[in-house]
C-alpha positions as CSV (number, residue, x, y, z in Angstrom):
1,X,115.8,36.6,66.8
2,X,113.6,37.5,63.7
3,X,112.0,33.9,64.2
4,X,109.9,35.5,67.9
5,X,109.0,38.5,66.2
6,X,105.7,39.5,64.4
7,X,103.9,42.6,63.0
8,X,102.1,44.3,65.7
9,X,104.4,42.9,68.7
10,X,105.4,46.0,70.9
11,X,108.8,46.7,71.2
12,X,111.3,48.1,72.8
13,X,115.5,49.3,71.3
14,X,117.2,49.2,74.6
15,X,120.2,51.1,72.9
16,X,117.7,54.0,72.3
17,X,115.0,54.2,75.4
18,X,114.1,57.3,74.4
19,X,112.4,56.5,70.9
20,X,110.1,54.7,73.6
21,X,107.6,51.7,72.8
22,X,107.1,50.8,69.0
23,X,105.3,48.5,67.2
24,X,106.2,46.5,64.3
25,X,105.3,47.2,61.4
26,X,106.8,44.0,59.0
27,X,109.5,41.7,59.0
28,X,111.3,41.0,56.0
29,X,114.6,38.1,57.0
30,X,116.4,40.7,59.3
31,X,115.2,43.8,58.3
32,X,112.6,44.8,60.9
33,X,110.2,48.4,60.6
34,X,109.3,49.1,63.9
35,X,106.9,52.4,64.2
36,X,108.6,53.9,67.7
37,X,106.5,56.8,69.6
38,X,109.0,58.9,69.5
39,X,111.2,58.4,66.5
40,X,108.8,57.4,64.0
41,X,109.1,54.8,61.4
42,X,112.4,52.7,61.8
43,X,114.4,50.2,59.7
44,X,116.4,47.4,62.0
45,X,118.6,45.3,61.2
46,X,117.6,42.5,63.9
47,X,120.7,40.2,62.9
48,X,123.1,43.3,64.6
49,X,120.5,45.3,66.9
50,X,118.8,43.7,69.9
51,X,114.7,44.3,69.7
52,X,113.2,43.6,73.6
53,X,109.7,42.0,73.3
54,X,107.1,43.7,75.8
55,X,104.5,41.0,76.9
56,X,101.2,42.7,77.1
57,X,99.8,42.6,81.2
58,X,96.9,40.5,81.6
């Protein structure tokens, strides 16, 4: 899953829709930082946590 995403991809943690859109911050193997709107700065562990990719609208 790592492998699709990138630094400044928009994301959303559907486990947690109320930490809203984030953005990523780097991507280290698994470990994902994702700066959310509502819940700041995050660590993921993308091996165990599922990230949704939001396609930007045209």
């Amino acid at each position: 899953m790592t492998s699709l995403i990138e630094p400044g991809m928009r994301v959303r943690l559907p486990a947690q829709p109320d930490w809203g859109i984030g953005q990523v911050q780097s991507v280290i193997g698994d470990r994902v930082t994702v700066n959310f709107e509502n819940a700041g700065k995050v660590l993921i562990n993308a091996a165990r946590v599922f990230l949704e990719i939001i396609e930007d609208e045209a």
